[in-house]
TIVO-2410 file (N, C-alpha, C; in nm, 3 decimals):
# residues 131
REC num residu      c1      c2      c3 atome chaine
REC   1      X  15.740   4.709  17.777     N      A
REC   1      X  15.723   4.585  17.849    CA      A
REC   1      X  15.823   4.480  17.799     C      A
REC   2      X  15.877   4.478  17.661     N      A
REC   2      X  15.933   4.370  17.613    CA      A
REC   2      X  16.040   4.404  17.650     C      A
REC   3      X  16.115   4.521  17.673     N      A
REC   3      X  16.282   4.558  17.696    CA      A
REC   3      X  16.240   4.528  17.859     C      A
REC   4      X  16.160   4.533  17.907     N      A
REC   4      X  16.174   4.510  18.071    CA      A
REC   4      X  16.183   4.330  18.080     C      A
REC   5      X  16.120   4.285  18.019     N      A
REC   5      X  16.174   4.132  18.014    CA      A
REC   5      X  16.269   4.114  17.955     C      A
REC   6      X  16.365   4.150  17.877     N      A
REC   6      X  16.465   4.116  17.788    CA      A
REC   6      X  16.540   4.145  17.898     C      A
REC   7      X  16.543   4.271  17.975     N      A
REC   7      X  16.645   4.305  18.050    CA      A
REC   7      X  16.625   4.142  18.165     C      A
REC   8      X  16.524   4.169  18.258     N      A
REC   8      X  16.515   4.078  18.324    CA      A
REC   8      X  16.616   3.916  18.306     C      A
REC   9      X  16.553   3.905  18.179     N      A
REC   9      X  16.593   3.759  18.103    CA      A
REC   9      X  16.760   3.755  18.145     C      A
REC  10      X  16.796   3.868  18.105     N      A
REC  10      X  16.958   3.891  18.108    CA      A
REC  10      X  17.021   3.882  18.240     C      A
REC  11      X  16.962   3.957  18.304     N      A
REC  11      X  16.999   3.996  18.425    CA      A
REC  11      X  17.023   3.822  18.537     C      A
REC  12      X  16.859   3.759  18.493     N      A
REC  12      X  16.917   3.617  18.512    CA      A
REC  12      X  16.979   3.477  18.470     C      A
REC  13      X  17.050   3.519  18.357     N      A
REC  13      X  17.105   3.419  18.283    CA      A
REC  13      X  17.248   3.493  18.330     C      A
REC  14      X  17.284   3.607  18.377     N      A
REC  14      X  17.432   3.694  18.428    CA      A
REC  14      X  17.418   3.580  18.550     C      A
REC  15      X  17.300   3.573  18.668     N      A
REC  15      X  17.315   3.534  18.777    CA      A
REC  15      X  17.340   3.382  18.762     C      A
REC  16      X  17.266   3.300  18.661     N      A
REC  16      X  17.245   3.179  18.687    CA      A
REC  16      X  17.383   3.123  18.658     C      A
REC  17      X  17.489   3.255  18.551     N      A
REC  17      X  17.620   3.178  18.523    CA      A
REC  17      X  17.737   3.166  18.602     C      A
REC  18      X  17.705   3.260  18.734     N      A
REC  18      X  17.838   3.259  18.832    CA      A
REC  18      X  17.865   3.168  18.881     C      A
REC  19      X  17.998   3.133  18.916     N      A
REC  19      X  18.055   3.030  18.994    CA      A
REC  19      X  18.028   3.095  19.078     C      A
REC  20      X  17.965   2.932  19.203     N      A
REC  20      X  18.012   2.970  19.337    CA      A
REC  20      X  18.145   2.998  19.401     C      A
REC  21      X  18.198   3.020  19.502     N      A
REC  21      X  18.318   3.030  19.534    CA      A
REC  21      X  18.401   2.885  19.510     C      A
REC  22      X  18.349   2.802  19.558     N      A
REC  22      X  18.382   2.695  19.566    CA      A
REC  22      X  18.444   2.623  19.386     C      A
REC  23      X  18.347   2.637  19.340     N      A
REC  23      X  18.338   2.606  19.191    CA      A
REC  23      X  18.486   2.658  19.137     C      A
REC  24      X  18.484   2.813  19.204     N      A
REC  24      X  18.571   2.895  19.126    CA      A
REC  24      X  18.721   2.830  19.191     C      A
REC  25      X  18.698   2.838  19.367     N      A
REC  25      X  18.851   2.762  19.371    CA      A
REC  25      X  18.904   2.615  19.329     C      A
REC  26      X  18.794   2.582  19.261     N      A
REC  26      X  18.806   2.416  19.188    CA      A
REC  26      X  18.915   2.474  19.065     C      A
REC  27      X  18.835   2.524  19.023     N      A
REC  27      X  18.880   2.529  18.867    CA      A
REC  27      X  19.005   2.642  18.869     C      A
REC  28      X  19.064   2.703  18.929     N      A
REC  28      X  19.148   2.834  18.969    CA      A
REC  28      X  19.272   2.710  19.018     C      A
REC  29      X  19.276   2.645  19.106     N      A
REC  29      X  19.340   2.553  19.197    CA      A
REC  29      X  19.355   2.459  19.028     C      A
REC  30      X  19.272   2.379  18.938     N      A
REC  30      X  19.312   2.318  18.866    CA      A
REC  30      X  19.391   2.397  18.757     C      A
REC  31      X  19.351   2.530  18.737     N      A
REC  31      X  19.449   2.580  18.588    CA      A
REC  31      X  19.550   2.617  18.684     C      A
REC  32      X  19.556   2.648  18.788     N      A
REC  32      X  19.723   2.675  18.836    CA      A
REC  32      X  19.782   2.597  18.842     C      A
REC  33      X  19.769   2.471  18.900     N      A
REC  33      X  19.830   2.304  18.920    CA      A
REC  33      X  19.902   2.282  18.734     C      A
REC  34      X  19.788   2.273  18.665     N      A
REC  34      X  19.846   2.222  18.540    CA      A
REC  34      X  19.939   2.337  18.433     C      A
REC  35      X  19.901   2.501  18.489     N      A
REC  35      X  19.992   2.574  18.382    CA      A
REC  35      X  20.146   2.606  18.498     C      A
REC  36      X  20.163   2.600  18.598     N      A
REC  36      X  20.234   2.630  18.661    CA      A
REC  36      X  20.354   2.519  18.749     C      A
REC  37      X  20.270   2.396  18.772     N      A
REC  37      X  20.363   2.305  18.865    CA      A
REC  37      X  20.414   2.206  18.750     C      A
REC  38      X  20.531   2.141  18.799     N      A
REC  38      X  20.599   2.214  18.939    CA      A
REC  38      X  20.669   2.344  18.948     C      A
REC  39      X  20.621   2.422  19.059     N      A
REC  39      X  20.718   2.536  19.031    CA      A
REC  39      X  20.769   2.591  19.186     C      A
REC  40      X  20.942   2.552  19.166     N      A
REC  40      X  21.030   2.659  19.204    CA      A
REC  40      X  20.984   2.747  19.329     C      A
REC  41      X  20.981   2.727  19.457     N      A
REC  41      X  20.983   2.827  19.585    CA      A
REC  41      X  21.067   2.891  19.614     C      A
REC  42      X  21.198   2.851  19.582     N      A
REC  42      X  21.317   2.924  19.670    CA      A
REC  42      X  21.321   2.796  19.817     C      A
REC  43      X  21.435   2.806  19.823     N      A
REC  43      X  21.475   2.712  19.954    CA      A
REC  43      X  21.493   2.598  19.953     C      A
REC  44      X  21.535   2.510  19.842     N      A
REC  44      X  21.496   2.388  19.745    CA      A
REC  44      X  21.354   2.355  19.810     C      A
REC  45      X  21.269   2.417  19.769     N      A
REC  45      X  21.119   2.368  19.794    CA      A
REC  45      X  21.063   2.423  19.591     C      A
REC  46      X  20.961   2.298  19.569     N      A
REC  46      X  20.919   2.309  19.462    CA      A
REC  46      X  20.762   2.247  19.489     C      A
REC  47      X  20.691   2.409  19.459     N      A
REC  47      X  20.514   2.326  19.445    CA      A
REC  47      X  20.467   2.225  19.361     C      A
REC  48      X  20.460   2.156  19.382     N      A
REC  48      X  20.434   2.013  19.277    CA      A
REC  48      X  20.245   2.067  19.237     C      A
REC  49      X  20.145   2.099  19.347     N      A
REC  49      X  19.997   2.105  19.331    CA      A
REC  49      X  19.935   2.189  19.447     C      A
REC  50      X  19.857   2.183  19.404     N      A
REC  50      X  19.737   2.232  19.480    CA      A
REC  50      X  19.584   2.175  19.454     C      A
REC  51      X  19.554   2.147  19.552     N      A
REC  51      X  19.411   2.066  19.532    CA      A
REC  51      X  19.320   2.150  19.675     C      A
REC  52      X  19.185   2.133  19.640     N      A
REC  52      X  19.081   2.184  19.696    CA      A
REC  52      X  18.971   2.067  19.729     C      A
REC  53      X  18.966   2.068  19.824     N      A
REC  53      X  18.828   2.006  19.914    CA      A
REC  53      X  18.688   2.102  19.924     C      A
REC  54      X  18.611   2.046  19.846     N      A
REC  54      X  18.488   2.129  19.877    CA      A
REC  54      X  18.416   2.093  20.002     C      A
REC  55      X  18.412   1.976  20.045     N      A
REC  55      X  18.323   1.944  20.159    CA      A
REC  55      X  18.421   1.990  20.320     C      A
REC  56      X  18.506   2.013  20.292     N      A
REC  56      X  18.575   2.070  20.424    CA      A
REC  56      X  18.632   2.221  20.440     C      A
REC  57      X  18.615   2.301  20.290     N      A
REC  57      X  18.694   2.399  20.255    CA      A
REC  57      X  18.834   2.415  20.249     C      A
REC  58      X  18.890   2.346  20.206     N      A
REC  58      X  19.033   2.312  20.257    CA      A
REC  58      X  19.127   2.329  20.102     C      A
REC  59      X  19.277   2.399  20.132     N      A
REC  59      X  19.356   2.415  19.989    CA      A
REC  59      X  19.468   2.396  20.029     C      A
REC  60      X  19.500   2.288  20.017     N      A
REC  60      X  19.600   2.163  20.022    CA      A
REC  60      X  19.736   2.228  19.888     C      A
REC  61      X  19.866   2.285  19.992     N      A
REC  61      X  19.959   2.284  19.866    CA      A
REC  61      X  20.073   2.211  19.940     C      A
REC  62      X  20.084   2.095  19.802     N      A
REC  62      X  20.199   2.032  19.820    CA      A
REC  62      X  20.312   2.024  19.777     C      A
REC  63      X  20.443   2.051  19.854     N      A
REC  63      X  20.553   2.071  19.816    CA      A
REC  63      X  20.642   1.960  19.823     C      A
REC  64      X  20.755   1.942  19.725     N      A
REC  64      X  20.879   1.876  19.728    CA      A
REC  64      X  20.963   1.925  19.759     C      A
REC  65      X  21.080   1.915  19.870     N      A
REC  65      X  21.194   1.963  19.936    CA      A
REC  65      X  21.310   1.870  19.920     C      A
REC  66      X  21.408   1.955  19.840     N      A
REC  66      X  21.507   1.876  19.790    CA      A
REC  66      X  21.642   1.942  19.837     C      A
REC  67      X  21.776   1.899  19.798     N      A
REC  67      X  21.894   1.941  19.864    CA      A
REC  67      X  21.863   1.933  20.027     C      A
REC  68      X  21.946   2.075  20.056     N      A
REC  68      X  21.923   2.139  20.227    CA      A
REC  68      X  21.791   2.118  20.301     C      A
REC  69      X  21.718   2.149  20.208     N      A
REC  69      X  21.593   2.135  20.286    CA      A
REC  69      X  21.541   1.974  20.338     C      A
REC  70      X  21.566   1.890  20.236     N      A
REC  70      X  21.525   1.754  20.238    CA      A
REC  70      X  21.592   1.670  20.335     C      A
REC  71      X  21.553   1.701  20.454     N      A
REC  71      X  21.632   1.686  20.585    CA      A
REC  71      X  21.481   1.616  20.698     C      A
REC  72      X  21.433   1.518  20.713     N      A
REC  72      X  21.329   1.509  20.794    CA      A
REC  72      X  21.408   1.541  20.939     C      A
REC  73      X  21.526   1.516  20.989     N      A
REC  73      X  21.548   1.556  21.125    CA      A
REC  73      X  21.546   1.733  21.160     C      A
REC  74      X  21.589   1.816  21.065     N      A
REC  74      X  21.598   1.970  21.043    CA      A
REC  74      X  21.440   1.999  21.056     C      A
REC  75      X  21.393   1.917  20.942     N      A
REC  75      X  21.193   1.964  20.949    CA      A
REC  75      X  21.128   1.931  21.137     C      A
REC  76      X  21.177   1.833  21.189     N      A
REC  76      X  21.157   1.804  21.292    CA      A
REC  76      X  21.154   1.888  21.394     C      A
REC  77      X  21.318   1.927  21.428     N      A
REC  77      X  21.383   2.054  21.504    CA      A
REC  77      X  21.277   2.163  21.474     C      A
REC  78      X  21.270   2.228  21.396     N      A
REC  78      X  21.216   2.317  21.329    CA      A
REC  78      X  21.069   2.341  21.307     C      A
REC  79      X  20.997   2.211  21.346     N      A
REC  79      X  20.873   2.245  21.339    CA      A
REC  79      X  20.753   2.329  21.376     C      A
REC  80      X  20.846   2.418  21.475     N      A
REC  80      X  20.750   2.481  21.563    CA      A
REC  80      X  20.747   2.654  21.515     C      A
REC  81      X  20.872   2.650  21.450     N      A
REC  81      X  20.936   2.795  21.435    CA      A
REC  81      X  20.870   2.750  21.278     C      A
REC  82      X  20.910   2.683  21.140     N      A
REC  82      X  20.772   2.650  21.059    CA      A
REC  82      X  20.625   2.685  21.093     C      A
REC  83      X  20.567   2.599  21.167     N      A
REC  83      X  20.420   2.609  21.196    CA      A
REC  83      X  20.406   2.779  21.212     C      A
REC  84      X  20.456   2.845  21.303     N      A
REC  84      X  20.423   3.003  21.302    CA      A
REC  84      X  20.490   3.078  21.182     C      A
REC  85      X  20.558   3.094  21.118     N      A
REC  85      X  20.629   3.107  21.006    CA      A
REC  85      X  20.528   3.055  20.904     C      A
REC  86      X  20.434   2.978  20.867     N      A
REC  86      X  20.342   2.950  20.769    CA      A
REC  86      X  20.177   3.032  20.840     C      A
REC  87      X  20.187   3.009  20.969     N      A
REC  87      X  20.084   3.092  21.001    CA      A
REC  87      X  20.057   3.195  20.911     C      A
REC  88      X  20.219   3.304  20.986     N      A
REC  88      X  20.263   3.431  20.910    CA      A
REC  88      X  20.240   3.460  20.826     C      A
REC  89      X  20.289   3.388  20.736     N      A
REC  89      X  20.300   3.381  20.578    CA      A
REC  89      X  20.113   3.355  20.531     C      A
REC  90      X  20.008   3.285  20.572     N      A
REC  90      X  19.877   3.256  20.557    CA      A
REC  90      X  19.838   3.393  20.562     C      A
REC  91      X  19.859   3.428  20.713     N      A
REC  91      X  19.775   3.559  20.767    CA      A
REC  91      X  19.808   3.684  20.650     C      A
REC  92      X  19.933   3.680  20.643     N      A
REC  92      X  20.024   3.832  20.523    CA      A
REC  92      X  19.945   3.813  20.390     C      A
REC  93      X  19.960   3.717  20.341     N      A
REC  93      X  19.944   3.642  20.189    CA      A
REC  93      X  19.770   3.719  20.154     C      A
REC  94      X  19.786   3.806  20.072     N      A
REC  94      X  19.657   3.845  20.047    CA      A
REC  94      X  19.638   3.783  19.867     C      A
REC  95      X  19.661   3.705  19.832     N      A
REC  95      X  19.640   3.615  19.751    CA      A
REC  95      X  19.495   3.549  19.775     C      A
REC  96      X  19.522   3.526  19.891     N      A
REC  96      X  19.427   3.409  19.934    CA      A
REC  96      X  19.293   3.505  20.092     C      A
REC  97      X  19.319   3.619  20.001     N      A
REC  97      X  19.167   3.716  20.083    CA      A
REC  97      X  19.026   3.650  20.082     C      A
REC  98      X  19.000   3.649  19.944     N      A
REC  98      X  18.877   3.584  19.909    CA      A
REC  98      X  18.854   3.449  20.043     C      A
REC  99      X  18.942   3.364  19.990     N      A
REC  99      X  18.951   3.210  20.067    CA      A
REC  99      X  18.913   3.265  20.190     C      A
REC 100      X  19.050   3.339  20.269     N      A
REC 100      X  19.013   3.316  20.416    CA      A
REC 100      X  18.950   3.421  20.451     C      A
REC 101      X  18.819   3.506  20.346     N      A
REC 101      X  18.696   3.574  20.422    CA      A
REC 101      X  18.614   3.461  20.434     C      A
REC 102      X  18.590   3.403  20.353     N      A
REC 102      X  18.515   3.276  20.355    CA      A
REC 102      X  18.525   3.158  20.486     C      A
REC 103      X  18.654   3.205  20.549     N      A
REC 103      X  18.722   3.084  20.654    CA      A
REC 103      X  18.730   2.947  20.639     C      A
REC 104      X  18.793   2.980  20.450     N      A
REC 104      X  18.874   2.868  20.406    CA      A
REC 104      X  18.993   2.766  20.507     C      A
REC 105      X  19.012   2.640  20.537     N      A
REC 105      X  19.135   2.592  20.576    CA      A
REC 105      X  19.257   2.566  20.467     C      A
REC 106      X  19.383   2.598  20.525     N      A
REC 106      X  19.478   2.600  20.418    CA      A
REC 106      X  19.570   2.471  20.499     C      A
REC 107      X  19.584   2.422  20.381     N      A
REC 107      X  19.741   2.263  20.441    CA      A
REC 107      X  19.822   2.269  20.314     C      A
REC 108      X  19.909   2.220  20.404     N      A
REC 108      X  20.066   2.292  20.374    CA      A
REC 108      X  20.116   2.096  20.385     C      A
REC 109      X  20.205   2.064  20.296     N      A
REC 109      X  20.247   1.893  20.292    CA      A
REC 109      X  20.372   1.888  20.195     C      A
REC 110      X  20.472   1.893  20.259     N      A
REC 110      X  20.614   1.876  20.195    CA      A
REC 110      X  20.640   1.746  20.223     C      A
REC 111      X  20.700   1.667  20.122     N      A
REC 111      X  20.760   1.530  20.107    CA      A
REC 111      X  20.890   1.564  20.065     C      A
REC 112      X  20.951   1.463  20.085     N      A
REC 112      X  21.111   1.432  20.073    CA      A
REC 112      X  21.108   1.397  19.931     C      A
REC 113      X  21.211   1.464  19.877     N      A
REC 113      X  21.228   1.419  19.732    CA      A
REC 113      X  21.295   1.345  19.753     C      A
REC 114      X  21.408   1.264  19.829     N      A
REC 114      X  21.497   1.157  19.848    CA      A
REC 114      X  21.419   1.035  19.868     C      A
REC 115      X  21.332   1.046  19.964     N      A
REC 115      X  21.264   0.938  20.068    CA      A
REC 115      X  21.132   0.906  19.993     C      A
REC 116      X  21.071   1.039  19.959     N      A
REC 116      X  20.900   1.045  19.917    CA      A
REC 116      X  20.819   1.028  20.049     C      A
REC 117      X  20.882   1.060  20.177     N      A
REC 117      X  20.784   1.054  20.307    CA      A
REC 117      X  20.751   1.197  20.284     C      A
REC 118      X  20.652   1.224  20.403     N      A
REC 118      X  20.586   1.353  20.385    CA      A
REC 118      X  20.703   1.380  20.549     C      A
REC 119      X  20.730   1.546  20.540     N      A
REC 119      X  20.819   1.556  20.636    CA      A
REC 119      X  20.779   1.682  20.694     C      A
REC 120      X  20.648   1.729  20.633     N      A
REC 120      X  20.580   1.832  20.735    CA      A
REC 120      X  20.442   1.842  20.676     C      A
REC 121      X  20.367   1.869  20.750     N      A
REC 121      X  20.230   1.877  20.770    CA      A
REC 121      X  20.173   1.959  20.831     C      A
REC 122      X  20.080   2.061  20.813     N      A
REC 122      X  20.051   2.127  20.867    CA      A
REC 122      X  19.925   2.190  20.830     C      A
REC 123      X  19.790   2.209  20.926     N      A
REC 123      X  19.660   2.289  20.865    CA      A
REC 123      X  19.617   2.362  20.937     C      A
REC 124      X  19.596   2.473  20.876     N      A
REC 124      X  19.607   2.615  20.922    CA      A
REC 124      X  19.444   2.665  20.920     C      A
REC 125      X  19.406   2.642  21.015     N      A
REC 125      X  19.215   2.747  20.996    CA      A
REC 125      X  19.223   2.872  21.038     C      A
REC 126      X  19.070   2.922  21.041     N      A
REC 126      X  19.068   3.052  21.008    CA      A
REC 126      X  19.084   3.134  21.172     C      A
REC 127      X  19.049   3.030  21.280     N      A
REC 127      X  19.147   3.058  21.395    CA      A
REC 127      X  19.256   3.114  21.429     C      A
REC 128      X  19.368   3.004  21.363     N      A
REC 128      X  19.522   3.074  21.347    CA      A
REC 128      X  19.583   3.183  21.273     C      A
REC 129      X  19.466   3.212  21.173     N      A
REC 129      X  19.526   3.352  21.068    CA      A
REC 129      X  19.436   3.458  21.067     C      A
REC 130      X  19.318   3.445  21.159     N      A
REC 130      X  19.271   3.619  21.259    CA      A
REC 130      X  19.160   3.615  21.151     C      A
REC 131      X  19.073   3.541  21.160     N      A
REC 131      X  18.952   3.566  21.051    CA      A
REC 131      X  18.816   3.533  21.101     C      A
***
């Protein structure tokens, strides 16, 4: 009887310690932000962060676009062939499985490293990436 409560005991102090999902992309989203950014994309794009909304589900990565890229009239032109091109890249990206079984929203926010305007914007639900 006593190993059947000991087990028990265990079994819910295992359950009571899990992060929710949410919890987990808090704290996952904060040790990546602080051991990793800014970091380096390729294309003079550099992730500065990532932040998470719990009340909307939402994982906000924001980039700085510098040199070639740091063009708001090019981001402009281009916005449309971007927007499906990040779709792409959402839908492929199995990084982020967990998130969008859940039908996490993902936003995407590049600023001008010249200017500091934001020069694309974009939020992607679980609509646009087949979930």
């Amino acid at each position: 009887m006593l190993k059947k409560t000991i087990i028990v005991c265990m079994l819910a102090l295992t359950v009571g310690c899990q992060e929710s999902l949410e919890e987990r992309t808090l704290r996952e989203v904060k040790e990546y932000t602080q051991r990793r950014c800014p970091e380096p994309q390729g294309n003079n794009s550099i992730l500065d962060s990532l932040t998470f909304d719990v009340k909307t589900h939402t994982l906000t990565h924001y980039y700085r676009l510098t040199g070639a890229s740091d063009n708001e009239e090019n981001a402009k032109l281009m916005k449309d062939r971007l927007n499906d091109e990040m779709i792409e890249a959402t839908r492929k990206d199995m990084t982020y499985k967990r998130y969008k079984d859940a039908g996490y929203t993902f936003r995407y926010i590049a600023r001008s490293d010249s200017s500091g305007k934001v020069i694309y914007d974009q939020t992607i639900t679980k609509d646009d990436y087949g979930y």
